[in-house]
Backbone as JSON, one array per atom type, in Angstrom:
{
  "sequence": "XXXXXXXXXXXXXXXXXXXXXXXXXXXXXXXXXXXXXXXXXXXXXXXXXXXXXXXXXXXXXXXXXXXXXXXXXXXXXXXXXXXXXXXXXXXXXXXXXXXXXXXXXXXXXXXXXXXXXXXXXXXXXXXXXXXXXXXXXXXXXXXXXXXXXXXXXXXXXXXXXXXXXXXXXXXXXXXXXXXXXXXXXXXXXXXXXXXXXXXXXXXXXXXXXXXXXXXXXXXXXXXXXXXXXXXXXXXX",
  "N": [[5.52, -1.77, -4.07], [4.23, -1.12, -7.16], [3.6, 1.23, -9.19], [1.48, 2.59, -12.28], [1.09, 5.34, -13.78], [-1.24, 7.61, -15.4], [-0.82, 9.87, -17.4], [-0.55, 13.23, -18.29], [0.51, 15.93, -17.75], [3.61, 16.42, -17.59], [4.96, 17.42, -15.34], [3.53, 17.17, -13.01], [3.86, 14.9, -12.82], [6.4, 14.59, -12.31], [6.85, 16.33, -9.7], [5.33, 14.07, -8.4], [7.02, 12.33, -8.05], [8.88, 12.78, -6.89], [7.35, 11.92, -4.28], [6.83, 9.33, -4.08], [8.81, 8.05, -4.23], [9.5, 8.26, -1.58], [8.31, 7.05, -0.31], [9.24, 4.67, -1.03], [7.89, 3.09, -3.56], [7.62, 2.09, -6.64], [6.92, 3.88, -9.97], [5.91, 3.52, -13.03], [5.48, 6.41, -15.82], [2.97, 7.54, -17.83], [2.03, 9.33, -20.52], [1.11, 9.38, -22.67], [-2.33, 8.68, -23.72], [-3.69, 6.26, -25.08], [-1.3, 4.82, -25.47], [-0.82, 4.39, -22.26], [-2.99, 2.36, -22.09], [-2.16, 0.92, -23.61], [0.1, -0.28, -22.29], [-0.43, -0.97, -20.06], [-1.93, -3.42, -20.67], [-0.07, -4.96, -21.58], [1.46, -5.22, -19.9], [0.33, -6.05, -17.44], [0.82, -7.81, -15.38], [3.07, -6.79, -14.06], [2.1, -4.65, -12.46], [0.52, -2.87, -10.07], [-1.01, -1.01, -8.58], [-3.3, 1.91, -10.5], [-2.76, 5.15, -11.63], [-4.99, 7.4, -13.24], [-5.42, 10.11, -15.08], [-8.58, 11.88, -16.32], [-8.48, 13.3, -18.42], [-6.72, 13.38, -21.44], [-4.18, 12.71, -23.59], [-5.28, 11.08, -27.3], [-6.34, 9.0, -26.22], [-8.9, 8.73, -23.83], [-9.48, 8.89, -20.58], [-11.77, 7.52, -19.28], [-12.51, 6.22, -21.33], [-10.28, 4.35, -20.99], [-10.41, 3.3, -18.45], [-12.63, 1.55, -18.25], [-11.69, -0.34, -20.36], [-9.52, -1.37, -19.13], [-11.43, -2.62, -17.31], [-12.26, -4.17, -18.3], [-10.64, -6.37, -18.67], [-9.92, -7.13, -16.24], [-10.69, -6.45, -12.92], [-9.57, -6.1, -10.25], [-7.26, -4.63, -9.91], [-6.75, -2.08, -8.35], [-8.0, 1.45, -9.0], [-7.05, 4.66, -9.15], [-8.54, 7.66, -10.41], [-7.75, 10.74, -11.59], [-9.29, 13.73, -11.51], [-10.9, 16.57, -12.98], [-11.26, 20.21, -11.67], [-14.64, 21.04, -9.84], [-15.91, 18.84, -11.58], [-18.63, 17.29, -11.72], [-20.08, 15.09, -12.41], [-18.31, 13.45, -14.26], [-16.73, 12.4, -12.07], [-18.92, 10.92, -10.6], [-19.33, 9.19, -12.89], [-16.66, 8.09, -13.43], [-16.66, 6.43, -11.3], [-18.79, 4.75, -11.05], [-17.97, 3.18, -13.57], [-16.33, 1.42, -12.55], [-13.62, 2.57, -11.16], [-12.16, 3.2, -8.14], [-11.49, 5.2, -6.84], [-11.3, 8.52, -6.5], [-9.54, 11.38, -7.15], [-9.54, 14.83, -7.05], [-8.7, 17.58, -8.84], [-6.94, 21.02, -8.35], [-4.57, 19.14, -6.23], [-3.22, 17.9, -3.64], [0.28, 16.63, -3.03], [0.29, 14.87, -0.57], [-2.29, 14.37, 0.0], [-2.82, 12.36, -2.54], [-1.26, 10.42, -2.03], [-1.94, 9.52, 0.92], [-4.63, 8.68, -0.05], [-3.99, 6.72, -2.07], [-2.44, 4.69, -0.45], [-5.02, 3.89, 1.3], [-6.44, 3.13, -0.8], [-4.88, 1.07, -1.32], [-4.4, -0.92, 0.03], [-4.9, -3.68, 0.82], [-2.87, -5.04, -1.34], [-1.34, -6.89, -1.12], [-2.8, -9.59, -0.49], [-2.84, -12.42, 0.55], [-3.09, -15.1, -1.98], [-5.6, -17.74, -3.2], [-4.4, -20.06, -4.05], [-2.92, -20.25, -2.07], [-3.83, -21.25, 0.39], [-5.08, -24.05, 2.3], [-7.98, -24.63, 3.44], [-10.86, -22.95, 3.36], [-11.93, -21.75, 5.28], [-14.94, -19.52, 6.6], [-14.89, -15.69, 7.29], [-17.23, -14.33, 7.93], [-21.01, -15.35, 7.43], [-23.96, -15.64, 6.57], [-27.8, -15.7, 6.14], [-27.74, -15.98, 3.05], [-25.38, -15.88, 2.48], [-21.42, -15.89, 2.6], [-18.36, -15.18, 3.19], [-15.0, -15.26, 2.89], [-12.22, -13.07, 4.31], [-9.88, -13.66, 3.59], [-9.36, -14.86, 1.6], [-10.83, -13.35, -0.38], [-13.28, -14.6, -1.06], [-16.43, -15.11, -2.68], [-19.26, -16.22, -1.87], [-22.8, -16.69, -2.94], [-25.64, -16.68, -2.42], [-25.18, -19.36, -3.1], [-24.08, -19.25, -5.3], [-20.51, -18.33, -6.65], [-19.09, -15.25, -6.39], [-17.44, -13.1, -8.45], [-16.88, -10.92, -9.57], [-16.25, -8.48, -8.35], [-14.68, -5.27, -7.71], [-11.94, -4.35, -5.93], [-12.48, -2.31, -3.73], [-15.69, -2.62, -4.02], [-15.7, -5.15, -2.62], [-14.5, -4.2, -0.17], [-16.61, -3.12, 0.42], [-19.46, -4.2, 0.28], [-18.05, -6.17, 2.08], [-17.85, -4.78, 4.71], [-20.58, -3.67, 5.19], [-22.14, -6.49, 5.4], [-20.59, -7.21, 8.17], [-22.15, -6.54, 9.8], [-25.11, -7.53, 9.76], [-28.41, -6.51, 8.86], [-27.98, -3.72, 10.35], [-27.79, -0.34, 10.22], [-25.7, 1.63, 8.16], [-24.46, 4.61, 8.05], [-23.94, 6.94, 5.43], [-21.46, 8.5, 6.17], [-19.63, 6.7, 7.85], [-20.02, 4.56, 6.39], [-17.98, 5.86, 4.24], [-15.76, 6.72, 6.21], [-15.0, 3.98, 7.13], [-14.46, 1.97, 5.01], [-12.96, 3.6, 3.18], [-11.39, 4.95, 4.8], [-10.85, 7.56, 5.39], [-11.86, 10.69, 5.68], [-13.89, 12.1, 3.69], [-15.08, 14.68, 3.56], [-18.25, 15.12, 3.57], [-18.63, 14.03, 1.0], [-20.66, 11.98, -0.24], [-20.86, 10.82, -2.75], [-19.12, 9.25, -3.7], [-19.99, 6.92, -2.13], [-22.42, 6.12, -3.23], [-22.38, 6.2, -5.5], [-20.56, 3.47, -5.83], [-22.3, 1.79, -4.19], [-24.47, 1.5, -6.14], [-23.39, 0.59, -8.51], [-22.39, -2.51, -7.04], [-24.96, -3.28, -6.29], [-26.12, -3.67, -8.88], [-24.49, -5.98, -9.88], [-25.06, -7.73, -7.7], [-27.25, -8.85, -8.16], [-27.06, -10.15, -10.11], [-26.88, -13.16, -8.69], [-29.45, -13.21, -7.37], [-32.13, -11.95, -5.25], [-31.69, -9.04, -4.42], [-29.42, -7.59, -1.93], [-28.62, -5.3, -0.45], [-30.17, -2.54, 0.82], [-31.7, 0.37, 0.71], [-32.16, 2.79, 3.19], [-34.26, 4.69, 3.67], [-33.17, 8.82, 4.12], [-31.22, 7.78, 5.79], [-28.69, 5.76, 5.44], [-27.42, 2.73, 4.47], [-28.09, -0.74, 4.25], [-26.86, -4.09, 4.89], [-29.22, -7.03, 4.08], [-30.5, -10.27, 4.18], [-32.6, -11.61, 4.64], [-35.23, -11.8, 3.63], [-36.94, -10.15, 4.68], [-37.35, -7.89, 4.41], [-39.01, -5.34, 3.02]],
  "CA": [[4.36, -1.53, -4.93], [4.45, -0.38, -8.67], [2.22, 1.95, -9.76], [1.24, 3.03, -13.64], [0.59, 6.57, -13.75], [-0.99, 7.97, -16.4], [-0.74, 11.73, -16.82], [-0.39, 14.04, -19.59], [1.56, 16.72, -17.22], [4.99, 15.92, -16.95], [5.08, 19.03, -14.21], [2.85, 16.92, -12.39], [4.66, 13.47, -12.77], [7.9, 14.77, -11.69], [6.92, 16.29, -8.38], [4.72, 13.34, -7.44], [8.22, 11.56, -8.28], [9.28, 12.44, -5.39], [6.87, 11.44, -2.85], [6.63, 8.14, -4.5], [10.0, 7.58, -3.9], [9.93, 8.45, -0.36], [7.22, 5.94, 0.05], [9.24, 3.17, -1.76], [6.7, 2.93, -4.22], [7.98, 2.25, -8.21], [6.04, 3.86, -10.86], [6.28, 4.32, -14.31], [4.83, 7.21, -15.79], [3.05, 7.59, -19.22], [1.69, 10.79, -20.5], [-0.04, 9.24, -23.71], [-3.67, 7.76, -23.19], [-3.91, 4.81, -25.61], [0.16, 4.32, -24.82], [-1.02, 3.73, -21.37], [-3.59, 1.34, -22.25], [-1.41, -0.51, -24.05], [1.59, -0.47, -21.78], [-1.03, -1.99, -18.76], [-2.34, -4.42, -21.4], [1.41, -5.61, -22.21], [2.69, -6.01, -18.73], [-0.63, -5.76, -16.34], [1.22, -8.82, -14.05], [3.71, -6.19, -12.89], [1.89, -2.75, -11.76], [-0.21, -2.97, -8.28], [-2.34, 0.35, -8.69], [-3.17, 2.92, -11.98], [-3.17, 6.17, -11.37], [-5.76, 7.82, -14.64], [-6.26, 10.84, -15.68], [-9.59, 11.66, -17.38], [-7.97, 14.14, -20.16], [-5.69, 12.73, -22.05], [-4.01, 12.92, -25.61], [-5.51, 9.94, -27.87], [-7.45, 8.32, -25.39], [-9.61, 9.43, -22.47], [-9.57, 7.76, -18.95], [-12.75, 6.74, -19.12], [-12.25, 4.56, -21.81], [-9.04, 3.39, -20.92], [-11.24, 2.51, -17.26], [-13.62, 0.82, -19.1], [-11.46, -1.11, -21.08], [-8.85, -2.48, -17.96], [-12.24, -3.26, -16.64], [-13.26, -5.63, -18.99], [-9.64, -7.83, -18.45], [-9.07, -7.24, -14.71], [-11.5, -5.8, -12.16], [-9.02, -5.94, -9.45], [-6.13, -3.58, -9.38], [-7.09, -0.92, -7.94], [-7.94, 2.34, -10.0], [-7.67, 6.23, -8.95], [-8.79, 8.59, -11.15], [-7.8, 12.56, -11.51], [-10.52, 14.66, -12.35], [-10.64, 18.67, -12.66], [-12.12, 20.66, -10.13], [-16.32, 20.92, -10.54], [-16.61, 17.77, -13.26], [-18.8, 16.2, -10.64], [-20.82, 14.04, -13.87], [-17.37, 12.92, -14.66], [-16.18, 11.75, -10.96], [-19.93, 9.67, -10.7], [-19.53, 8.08, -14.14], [-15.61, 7.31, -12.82], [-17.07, 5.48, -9.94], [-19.71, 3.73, -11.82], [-17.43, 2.17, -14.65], [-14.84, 0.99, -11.94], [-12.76, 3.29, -10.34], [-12.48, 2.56, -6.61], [-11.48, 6.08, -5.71], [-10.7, 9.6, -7.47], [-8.46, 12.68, -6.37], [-9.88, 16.48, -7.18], [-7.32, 18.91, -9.54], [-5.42, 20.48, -7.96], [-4.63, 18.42, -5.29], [-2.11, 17.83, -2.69], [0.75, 15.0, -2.89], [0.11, 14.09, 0.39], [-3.37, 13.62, -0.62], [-3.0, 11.64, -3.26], [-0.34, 9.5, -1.41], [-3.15, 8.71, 1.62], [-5.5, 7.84, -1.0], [-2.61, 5.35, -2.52], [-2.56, 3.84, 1.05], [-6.2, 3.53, 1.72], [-7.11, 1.98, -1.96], [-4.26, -0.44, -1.77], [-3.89, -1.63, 1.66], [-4.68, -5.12, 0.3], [-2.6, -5.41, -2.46], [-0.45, -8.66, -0.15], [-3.84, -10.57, 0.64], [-2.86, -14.17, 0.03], [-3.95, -16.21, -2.75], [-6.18, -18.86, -2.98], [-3.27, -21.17, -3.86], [-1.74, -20.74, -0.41], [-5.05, -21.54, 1.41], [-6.01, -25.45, 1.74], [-9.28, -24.6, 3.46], [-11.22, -21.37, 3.19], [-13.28, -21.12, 6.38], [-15.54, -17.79, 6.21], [-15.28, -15.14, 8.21], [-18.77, -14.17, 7.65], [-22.12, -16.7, 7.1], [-25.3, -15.38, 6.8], [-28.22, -16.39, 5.94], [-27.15, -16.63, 1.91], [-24.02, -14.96, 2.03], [-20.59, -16.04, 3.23], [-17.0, -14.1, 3.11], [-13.57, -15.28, 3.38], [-11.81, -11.62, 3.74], [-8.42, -13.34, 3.24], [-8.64, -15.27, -0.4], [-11.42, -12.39, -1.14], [-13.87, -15.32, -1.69], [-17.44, -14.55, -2.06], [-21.09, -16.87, -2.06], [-23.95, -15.93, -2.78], [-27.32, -17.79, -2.45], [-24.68, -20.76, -3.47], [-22.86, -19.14, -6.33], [-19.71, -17.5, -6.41], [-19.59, -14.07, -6.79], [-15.89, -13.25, -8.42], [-16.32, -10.39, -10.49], [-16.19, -7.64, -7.82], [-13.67, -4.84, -7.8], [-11.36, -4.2, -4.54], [-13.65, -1.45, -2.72], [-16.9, -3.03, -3.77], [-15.46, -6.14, -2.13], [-14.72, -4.32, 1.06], [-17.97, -2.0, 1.35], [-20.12, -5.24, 0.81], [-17.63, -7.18, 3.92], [-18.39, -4.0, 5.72], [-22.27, -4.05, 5.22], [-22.07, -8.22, 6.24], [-20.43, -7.48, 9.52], [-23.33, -6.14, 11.06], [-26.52, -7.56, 9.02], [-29.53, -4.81, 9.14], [-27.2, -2.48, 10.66], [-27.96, 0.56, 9.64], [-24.89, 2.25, 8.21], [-24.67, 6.03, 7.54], [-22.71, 7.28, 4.63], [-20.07, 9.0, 6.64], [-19.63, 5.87, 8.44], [-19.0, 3.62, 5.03], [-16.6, 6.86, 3.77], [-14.32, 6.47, 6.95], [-14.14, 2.23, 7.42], [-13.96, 1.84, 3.79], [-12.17, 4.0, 2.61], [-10.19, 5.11, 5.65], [-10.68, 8.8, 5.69], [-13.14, 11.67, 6.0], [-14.42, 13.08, 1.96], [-16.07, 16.14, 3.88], [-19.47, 15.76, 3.19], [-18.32, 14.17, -0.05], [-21.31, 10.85, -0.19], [-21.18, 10.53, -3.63], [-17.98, 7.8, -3.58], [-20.32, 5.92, -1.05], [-23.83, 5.66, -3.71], [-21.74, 5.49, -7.05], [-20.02, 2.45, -5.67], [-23.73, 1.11, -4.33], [-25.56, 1.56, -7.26], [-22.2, -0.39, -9.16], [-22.44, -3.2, -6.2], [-26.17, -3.8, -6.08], [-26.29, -4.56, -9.99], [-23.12, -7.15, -9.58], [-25.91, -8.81, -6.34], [-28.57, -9.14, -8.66], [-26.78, -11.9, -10.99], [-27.14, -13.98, -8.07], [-30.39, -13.36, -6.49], [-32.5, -11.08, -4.87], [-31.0, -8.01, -3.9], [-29.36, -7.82, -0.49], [-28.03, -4.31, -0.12], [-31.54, -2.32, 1.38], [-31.77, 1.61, 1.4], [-32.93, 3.38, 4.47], [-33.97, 6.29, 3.58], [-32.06, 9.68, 5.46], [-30.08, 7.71, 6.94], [-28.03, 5.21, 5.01], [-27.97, 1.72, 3.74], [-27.92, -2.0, 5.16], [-26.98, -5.27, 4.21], [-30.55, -7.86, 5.08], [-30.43, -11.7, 2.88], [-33.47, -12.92, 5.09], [-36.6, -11.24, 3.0], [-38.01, -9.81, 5.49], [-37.58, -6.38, 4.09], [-40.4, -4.25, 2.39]],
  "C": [[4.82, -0.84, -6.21], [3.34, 0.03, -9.17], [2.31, 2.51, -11.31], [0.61, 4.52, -13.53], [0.19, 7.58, -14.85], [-1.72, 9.34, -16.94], [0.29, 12.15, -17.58], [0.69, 15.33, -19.03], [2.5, 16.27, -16.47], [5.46, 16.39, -15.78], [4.98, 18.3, -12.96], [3.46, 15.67, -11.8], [5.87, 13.89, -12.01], [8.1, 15.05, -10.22], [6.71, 14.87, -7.64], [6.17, 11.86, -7.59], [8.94, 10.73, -7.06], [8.82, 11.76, -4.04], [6.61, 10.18, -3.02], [7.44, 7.69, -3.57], [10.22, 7.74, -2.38], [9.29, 7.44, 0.37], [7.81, 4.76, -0.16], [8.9, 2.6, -2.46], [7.97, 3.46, -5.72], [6.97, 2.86, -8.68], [6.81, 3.86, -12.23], [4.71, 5.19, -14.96], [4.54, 7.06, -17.56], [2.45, 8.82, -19.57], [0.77, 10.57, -21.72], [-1.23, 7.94, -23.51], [-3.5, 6.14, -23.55], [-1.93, 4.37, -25.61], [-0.36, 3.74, -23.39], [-1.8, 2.49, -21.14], [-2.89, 0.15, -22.6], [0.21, -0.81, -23.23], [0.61, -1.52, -20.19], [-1.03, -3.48, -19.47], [-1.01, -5.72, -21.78], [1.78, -6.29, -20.91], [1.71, -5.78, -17.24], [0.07, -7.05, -15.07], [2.17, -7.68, -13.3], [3.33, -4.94, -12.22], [0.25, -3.41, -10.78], [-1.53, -1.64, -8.22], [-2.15, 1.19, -10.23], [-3.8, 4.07, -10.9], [-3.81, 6.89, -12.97], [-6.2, 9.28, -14.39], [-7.43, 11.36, -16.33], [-8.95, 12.53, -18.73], [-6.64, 13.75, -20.38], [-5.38, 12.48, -23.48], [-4.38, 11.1, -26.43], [-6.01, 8.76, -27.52], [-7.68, 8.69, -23.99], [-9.35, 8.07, -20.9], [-10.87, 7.23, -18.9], [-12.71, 5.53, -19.87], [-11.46, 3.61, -21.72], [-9.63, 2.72, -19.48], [-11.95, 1.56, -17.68], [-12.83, -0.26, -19.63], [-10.85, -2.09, -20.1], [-9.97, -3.08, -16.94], [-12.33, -4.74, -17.06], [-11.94, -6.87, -19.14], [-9.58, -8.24, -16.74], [-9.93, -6.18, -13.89], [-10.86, -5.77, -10.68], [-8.31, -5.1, -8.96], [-7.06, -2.52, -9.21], [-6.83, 0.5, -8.52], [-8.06, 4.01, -9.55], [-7.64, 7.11, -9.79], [-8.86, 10.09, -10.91], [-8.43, 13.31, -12.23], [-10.33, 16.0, -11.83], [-11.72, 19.0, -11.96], [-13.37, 20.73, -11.03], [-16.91, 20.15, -11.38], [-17.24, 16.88, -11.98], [-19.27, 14.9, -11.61], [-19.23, 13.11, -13.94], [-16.45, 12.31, -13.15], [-17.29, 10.4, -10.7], [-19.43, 8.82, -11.53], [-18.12, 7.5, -13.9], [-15.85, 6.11, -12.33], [-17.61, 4.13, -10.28], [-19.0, 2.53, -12.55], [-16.4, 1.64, -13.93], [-13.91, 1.49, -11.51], [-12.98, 3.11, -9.0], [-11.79, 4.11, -6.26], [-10.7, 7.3, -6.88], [-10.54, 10.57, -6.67], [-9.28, 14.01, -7.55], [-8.4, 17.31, -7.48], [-7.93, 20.1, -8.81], [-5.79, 19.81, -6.52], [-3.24, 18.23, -4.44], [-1.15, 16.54, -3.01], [0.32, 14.44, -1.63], [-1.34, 13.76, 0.18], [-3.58, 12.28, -0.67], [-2.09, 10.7, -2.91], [-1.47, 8.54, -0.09], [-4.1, 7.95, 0.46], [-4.9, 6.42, -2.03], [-2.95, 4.31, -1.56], [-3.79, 3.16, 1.22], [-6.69, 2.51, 0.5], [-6.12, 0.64, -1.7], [-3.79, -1.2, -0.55], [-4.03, -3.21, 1.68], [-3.98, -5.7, -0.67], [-1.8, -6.8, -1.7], [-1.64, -9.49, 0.09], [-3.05, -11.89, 0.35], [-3.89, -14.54, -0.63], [-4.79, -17.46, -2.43], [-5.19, -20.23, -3.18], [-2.38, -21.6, -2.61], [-2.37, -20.85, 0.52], [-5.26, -23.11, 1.13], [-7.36, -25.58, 2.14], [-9.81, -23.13, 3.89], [-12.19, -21.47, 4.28], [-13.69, -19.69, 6.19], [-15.6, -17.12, 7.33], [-16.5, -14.24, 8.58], [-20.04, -14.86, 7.17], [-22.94, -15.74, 8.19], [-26.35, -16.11, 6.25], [-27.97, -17.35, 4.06], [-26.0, -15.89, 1.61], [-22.78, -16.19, 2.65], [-19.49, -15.64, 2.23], [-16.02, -14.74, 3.21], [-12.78, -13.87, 2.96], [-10.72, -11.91, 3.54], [-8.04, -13.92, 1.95], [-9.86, -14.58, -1.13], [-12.55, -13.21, -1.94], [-15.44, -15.16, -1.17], [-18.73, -16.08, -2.25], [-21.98, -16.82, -1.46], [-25.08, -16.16, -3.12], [-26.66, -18.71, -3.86], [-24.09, -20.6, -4.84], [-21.88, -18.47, -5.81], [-19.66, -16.28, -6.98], [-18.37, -13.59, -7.25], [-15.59, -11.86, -9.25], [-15.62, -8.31, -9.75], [-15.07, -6.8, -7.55], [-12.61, -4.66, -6.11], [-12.31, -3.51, -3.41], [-15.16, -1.83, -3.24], [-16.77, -4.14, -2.83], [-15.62, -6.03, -0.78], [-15.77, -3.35, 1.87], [-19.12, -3.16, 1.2], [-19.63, -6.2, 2.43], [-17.99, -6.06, 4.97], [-19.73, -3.96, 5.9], [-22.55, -5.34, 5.89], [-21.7, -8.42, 7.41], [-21.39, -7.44, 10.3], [-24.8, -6.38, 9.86], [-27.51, -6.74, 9.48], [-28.98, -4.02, 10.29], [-27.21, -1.63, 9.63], [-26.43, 1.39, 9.41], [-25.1, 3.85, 7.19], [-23.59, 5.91, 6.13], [-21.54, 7.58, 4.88], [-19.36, 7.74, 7.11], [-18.74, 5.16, 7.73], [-17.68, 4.46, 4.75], [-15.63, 6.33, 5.22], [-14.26, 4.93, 7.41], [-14.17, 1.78, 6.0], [-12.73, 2.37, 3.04], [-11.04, 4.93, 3.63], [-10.02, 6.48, 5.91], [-11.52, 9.11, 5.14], [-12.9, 12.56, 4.27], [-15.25, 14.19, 2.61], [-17.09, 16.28, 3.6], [-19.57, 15.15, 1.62], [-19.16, 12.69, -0.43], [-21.36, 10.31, -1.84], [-20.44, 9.51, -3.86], [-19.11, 6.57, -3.54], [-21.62, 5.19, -2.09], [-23.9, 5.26, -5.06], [-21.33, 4.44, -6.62], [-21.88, 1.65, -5.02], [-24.2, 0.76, -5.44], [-24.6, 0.41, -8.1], [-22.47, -1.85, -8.31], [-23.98, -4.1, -6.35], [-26.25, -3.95, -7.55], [-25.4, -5.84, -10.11], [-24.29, -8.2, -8.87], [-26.57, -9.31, -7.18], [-28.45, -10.26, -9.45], [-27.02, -13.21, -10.41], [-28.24, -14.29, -7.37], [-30.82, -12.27, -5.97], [-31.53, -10.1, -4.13], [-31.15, -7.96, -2.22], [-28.71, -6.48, 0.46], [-29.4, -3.32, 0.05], [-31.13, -0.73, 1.72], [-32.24, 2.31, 2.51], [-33.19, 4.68, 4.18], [-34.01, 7.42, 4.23], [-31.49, 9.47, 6.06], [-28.61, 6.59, 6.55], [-28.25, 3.73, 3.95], [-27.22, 0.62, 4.42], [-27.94, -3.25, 4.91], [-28.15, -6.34, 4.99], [-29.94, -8.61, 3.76], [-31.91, -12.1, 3.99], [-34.36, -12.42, 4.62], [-37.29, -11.08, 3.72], [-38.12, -8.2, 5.46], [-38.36, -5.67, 3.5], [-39.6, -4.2, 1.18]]
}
């Protein structure tokens, strides 16, 4: 895996150097904002995950999120935000980030959270599939979880980022199954945020505008207790 890391403290880069490397894991590291933008933008075929900063000299992480949104909604994006900016971890979430780490923070942390966002980066392409059977068909849905192929009341749905991809296939396993928040936090994302639901309703709220291009909304709040994928309109 090759990761882009882009982070203004060299202090910071150098330790997490190490645990990269123990992992096997390439990065290269950049420390200037709109340098990093333009170093993804140059050579986005070879780096597998971004690691973003939000403060940053000459361009912010948000906009540099924002912007690798609008070529590539795939690689997978974690964002480092300072302790208490909760406004600024939501609006992360919102514009495309699939998962953000809390200053200061642990390497081992931020190494699980590596793991858990990119555990698909090998799926197989659609070029090395000759027929896509689904492993999910509902009433207007159906899934293939291995060429990441979606339709949806008979369009395709393509623009979805990695973890919206797999907290909608998680909602579809179990149609009006009620799922809690804690629930989504640990089979989504693979480990326990403490109480931390906000991941789980910024990535909703992102998800259920994406549904709507195609048709009535199919992602259904429960309220106190979670939220549940229904397609047959028989919901209130």
């Amino acid at each position: 895996m090759h990761i882009l890391m882009i982070e203004d403290n060299e202090s910071v880069c150098e330790m997490l150097q190490m645990f990269f490397e123990k992992e096997g894991w390439n990065v290269t590291f950049i420390h200037d904002g709109k340098e990093g933008l333009e170093t993804y933008l140059d050579k986005k075929d070879e780096f597998d995950l971004i690691i973003l900063d939000i403060m940053l000299p000459t361009m912010d992480g948000m906009t540099i999120c924002r912007e690798i949104r609008k070529v590539d909604v795939q690689v997978p994006i974690i964002m480092l935000t300072a302790k208490d900016t909760e406004s600024d971890e939501v609006i992360g979430l919102e514009i495309g980030a699939d998962d953000y780490v809390t200053k200061p923070f642990s390497p081992l942390t931020l190494v699980a959270r590596i793991k858990s966002t990119a555990r698909r980066i090998d799926t197989p392409g659609l070029d090395t599939v000759e027929e896509t059977p689904y492993d999910i068909v509902t009433e207007h849905l159906k899934i293939n979880e291995n060429t990441r192929e979606i339709i949806l009341y008979n369009q395709p749905l393509e623009d979805l980022t990695p973890k919206e991809f797999d907290l909608l296939y998680t909602l579809a396993t179990s149609p009006r199954r009620v799922f809690s928040r804690e629930q989504l936090l640990e089979q989504v994302w693979e480990y326990e945020y403490f109480g931390d639901e906000r991941t789980v309703d910024a990535h909703i709220k992102k998800l259920r505008q994406k549904l709507l291009k195609n048709g009535p909304q199919v992602i259904q709040t429960v309220w106190g207790v979670g939220y549940k994928f229904d397609d047959t309109g028989e919901f209130e």
